[in-house]
mmCIF file of the C-alpha atoms, coordinates in Angstrom:
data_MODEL
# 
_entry.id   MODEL 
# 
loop_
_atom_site.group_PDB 
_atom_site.id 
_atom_site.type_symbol 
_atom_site.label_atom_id 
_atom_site.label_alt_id 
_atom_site.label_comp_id 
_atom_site.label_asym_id 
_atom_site.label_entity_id 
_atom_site.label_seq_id 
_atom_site.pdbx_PDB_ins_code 
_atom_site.Cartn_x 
_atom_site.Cartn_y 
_atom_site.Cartn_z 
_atom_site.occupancy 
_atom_site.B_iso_or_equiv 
_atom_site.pdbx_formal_charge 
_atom_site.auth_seq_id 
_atom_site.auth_comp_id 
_atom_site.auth_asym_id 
_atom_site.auth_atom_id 
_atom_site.pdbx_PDB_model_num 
ATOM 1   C CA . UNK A 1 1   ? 0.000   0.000  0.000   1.00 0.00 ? 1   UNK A CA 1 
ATOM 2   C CA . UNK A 1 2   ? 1.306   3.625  -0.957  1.00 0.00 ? 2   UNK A CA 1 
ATOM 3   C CA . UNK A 1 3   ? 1.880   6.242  1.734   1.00 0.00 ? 3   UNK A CA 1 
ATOM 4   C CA . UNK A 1 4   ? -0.285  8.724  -0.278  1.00 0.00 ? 4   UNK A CA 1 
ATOM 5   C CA . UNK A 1 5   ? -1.260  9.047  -3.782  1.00 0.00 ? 5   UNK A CA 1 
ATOM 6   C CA . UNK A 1 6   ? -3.040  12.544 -5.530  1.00 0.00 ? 6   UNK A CA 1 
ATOM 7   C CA . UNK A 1 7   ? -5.229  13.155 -8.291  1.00 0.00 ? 7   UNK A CA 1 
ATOM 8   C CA . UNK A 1 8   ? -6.341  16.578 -9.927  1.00 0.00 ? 8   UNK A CA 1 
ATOM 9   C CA . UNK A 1 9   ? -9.399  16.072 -12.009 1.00 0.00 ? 9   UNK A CA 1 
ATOM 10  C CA . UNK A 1 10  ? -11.707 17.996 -13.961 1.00 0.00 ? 10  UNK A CA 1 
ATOM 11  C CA . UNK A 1 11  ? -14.521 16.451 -16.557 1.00 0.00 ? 11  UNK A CA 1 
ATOM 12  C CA . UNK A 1 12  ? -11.682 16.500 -19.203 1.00 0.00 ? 12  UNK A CA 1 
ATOM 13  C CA . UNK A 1 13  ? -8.723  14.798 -18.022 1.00 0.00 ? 13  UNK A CA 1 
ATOM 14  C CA . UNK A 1 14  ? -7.146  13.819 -14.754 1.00 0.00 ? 14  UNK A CA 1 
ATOM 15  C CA . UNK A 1 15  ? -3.934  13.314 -13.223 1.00 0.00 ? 15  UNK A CA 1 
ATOM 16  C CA . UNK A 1 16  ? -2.547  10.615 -10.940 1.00 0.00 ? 16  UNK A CA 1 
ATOM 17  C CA . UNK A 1 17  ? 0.420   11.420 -8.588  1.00 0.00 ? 17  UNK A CA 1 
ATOM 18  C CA . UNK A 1 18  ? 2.660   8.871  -6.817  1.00 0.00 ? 18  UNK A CA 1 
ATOM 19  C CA . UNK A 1 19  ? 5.100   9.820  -4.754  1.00 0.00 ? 19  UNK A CA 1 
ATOM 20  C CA . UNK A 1 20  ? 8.452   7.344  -4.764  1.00 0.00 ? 20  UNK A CA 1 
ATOM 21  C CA . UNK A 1 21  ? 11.587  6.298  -3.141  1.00 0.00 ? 21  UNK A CA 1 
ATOM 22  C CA . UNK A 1 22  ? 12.507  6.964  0.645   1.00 0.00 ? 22  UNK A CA 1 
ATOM 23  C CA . UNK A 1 23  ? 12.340  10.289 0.126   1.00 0.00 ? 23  UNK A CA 1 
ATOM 24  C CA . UNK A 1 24  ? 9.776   10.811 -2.465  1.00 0.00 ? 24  UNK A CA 1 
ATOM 25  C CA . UNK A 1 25  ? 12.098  12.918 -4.619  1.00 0.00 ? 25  UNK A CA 1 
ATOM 26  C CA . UNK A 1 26  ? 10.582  11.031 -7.553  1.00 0.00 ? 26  UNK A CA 1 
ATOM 27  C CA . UNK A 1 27  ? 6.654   10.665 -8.910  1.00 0.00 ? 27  UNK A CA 1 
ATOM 28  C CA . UNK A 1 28  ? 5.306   8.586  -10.918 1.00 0.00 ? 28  UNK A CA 1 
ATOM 29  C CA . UNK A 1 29  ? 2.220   9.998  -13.065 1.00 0.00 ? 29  UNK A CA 1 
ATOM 30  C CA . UNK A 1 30  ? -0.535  9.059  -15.143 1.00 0.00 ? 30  UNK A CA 1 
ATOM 31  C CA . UNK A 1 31  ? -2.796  11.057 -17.145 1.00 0.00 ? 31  UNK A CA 1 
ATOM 32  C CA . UNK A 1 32  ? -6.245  9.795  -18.140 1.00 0.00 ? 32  UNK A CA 1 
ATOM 33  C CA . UNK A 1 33  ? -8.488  11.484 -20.851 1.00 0.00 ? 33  UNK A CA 1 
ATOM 34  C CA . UNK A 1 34  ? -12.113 11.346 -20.479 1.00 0.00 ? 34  UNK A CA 1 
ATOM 35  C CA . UNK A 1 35  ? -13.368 11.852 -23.963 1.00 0.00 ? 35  UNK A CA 1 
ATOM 36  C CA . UNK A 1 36  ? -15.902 14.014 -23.165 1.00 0.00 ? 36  UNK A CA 1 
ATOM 37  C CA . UNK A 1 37  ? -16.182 17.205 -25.559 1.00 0.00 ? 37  UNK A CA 1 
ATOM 38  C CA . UNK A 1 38  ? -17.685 20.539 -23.767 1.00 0.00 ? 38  UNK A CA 1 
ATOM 39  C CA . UNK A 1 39  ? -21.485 20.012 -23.093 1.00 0.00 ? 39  UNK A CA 1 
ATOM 40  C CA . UNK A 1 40  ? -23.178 21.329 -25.732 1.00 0.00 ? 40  UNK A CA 1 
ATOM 41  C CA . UNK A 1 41  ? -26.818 22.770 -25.494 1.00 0.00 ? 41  UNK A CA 1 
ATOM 42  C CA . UNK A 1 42  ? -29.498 20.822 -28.282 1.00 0.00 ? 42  UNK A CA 1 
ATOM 43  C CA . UNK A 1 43  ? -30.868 24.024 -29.770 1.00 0.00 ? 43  UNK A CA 1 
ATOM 44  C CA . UNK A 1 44  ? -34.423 24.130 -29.466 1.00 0.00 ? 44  UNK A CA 1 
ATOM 45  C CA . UNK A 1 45  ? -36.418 24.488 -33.172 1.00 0.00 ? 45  UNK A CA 1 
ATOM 46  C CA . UNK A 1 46  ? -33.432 22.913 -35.176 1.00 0.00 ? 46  UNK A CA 1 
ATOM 47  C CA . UNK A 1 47  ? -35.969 20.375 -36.130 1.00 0.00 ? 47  UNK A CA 1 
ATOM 48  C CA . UNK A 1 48  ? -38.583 21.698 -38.026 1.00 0.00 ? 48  UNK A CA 1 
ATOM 49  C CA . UNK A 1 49  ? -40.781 18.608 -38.062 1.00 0.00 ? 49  UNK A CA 1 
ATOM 50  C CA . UNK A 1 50  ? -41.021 18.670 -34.473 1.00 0.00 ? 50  UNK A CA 1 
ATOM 51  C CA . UNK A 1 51  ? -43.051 20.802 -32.809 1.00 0.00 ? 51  UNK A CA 1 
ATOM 52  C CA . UNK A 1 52  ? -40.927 22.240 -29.646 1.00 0.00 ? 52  UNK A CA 1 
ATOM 53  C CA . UNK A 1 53  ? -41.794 21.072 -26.300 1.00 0.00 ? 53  UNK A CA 1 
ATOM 54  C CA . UNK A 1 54  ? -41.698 17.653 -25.223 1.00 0.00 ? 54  UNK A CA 1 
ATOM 55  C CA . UNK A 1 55  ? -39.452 16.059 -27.548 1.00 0.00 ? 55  UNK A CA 1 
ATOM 56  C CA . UNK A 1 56  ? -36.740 18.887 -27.134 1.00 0.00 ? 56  UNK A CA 1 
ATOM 57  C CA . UNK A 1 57  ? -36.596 17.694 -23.247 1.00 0.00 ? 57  UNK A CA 1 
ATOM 58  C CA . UNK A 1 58  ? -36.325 14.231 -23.872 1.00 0.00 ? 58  UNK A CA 1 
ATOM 59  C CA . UNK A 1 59  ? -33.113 14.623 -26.393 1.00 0.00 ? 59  UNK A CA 1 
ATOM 60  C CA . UNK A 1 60  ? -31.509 16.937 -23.825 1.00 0.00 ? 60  UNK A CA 1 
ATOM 61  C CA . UNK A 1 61  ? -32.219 14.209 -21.194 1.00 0.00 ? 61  UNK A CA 1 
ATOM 62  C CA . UNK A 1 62  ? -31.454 11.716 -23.491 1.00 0.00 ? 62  UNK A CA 1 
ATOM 63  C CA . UNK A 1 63  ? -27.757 13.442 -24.050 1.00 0.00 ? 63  UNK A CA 1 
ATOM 64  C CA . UNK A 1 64  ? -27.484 14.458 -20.378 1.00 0.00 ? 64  UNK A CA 1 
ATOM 65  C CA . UNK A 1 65  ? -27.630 10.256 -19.124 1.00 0.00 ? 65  UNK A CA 1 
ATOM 66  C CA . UNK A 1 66  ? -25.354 9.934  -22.333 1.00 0.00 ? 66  UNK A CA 1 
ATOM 67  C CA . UNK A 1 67  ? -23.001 12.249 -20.511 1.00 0.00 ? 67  UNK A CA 1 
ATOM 68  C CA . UNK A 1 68  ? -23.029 10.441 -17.079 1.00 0.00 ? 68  UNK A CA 1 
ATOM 69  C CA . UNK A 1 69  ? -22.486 7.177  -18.468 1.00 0.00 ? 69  UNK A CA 1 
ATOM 70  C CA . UNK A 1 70  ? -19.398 8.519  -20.044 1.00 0.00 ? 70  UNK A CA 1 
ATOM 71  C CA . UNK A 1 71  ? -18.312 10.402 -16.919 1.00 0.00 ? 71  UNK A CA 1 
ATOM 72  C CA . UNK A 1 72  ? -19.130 7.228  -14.748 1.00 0.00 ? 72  UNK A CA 1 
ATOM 73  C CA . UNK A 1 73  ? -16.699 5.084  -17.404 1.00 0.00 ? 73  UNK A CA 1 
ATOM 74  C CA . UNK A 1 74  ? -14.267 8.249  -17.161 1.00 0.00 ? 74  UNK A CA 1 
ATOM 75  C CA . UNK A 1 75  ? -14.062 7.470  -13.192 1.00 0.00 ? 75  UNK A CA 1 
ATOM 76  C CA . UNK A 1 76  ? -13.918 4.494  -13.298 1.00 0.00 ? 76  UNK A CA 1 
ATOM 77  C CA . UNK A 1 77  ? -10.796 4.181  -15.541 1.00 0.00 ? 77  UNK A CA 1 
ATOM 78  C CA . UNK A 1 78  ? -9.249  6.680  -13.630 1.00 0.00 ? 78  UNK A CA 1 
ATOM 79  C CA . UNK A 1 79  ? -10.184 4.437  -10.162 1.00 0.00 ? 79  UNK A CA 1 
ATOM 80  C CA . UNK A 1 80  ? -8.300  1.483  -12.029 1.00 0.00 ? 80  UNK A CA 1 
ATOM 81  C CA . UNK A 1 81  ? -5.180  3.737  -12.483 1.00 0.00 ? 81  UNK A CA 1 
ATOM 82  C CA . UNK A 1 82  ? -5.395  4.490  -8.783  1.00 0.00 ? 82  UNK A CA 1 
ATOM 83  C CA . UNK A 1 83  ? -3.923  2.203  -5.988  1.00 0.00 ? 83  UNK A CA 1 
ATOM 84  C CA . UNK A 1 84  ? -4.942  2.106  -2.534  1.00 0.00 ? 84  UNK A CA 1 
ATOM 85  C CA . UNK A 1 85  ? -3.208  4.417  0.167   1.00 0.00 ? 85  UNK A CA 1 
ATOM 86  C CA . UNK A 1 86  ? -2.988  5.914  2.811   1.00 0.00 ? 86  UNK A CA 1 
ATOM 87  C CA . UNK A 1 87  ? -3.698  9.032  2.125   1.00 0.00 ? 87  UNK A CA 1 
ATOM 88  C CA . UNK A 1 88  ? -6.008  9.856  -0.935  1.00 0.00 ? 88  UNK A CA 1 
ATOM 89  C CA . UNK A 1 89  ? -6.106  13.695 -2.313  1.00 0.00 ? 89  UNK A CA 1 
ATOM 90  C CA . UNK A 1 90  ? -8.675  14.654 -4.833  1.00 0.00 ? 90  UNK A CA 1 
ATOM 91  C CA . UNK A 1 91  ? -8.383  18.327 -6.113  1.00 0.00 ? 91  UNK A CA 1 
ATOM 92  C CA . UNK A 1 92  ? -9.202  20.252 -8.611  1.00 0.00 ? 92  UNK A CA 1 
ATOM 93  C CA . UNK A 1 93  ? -12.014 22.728 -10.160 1.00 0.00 ? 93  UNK A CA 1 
ATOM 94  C CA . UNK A 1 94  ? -15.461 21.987 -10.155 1.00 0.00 ? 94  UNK A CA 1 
ATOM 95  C CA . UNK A 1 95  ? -17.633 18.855 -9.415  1.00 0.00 ? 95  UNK A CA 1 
ATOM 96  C CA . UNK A 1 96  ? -15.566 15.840 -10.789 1.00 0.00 ? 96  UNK A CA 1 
ATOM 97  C CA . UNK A 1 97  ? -12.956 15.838 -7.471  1.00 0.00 ? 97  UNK A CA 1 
ATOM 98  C CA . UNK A 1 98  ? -16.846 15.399 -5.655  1.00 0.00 ? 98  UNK A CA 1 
ATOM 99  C CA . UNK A 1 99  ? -17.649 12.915 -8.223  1.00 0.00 ? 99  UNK A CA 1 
ATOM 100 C CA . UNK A 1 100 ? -14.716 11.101 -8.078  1.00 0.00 ? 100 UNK A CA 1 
ATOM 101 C CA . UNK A 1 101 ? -14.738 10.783 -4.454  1.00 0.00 ? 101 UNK A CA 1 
ATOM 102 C CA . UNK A 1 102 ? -18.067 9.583  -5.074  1.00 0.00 ? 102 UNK A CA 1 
ATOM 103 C CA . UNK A 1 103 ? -17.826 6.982  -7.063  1.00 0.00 ? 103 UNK A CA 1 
ATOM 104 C CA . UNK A 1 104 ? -14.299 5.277  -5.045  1.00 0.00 ? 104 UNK A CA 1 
ATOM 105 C CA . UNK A 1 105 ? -16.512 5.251  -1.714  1.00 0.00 ? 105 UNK A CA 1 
ATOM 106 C CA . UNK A 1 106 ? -19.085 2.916  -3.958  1.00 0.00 ? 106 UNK A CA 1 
ATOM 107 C CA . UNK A 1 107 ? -16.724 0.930  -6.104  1.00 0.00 ? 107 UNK A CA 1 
ATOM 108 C CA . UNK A 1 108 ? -13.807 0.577  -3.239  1.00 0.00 ? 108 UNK A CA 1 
ATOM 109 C CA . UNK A 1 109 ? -15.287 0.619  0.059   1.00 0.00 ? 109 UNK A CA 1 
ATOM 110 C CA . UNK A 1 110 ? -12.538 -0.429 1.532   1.00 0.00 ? 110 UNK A CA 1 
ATOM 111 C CA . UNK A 1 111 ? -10.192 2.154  0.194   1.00 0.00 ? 111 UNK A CA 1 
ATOM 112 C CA . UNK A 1 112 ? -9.561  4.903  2.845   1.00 0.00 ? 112 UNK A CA 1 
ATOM 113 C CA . UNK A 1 113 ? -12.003 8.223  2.345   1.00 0.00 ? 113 UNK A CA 1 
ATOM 114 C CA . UNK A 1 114 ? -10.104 10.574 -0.084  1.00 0.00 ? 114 UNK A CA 1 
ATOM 115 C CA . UNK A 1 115 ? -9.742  13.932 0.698   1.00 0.00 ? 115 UNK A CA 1 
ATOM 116 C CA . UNK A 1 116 ? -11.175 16.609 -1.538  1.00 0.00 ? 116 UNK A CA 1 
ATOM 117 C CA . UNK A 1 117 ? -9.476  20.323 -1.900  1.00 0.00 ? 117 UNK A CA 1 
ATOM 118 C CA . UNK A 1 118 ? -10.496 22.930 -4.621  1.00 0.00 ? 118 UNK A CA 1 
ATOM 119 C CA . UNK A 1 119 ? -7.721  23.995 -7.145  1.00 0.00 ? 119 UNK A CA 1 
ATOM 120 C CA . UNK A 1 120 ? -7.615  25.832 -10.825 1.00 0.00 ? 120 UNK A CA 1 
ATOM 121 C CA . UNK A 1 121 ? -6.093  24.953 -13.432 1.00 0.00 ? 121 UNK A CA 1 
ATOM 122 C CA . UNK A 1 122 ? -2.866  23.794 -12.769 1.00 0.00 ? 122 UNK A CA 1 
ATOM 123 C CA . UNK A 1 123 ? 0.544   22.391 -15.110 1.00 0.00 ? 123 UNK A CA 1 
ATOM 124 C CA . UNK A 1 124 ? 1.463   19.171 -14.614 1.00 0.00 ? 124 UNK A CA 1 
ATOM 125 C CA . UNK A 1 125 ? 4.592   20.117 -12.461 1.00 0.00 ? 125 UNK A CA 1 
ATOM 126 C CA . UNK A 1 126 ? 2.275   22.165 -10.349 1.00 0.00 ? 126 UNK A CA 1 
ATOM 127 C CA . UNK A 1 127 ? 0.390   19.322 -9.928  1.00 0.00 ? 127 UNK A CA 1 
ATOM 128 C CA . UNK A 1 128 ? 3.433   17.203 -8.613  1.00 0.00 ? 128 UNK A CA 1 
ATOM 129 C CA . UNK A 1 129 ? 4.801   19.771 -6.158  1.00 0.00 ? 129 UNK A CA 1 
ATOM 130 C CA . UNK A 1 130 ? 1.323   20.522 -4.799  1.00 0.00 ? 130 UNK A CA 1 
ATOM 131 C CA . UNK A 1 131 ? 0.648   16.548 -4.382  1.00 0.00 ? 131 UNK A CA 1 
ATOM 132 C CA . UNK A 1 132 ? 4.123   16.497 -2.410  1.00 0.00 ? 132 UNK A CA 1 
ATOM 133 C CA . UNK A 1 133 ? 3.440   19.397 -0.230  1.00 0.00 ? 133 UNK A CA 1 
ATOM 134 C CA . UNK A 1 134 ? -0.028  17.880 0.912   1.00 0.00 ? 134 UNK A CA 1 
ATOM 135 C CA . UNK A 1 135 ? -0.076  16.700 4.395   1.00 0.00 ? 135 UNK A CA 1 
ATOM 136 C CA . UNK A 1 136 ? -2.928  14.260 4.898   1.00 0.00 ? 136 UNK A CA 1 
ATOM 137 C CA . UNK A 1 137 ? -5.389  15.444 7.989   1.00 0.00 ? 137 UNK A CA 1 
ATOM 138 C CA . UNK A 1 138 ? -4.879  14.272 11.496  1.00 0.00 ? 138 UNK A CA 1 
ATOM 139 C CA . UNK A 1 139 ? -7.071  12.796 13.754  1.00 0.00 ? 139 UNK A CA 1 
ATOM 140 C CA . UNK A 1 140 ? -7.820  13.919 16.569  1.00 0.00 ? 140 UNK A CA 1 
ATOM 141 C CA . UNK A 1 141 ? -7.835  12.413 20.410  1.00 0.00 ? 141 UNK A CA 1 
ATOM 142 C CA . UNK A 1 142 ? -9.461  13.548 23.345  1.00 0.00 ? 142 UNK A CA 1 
ATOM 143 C CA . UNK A 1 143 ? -5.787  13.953 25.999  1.00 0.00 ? 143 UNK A CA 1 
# 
């Protein structure tokens, strides 16, 4: 089992930090693409044979379960990329670090809770030194 292990993720791609040797001065990282493309919004009245209303609603639900299928695959491959540690940290912008944490707690239950921080955008070597500069929360006991 690692000591720790990090992951910044956002609904495009995500990146997997492991820290190595004694003194972690070396990582080992993945990067997994998720193949979505930016949500884009089915235009109402591009069908003319339609008449607007009901069947506009059922594509856009139609694409949004579309979209969390892929996302759920997208997790899930990034899950398989992941080993179990310690410490988990999940950060990044918007709801896929949520997500993410999510969906380990249901497919690895006996994985240790990750962690969840926001973050922006970040390079990938800002995403290393951050990941080694994370100190995993402490318990605390009554003295």
């Amino acid at each position: 089992m690692k000591e720790k292990i990090g992951v910044w993720i956002d609904h495009r791609k995500a990146w997997i930090v492991v820290p190595t040797g004694k003194r972690r001065e070396n990582t080992a990282t993945v990067q997994v693409e998720s193949g979505i493309e930016d949500h884009t919004h089915i235009a109402k009245g591009v069908r003319t044979d339609i008449t607007p209303g009901s069947m506009d609603k059922t594509s856009e639900d139609k694409h949004q379960r579309n979209i969390q299928e892929q996302l759920a695959r997208y997790y899930d491959r990034v899950i398989d990329n992941m080993c179990e540690a310690k410490s988990i940290l999940i950060f990044g912008p918007g709801q896929a670090k949520v997500e993410l944490k999510n969906r380990i707690k249901s497919q690895r239950p006996t994985w240790k809770t990750p962690e969840i921080e926001p973050a922006d955008r970040m390079t990938s070597q800002e995403i290393v030194e951050r990941m080694l500069q994370h100190q995993p929360y402490k318990t605390m006991t009554a003295a």
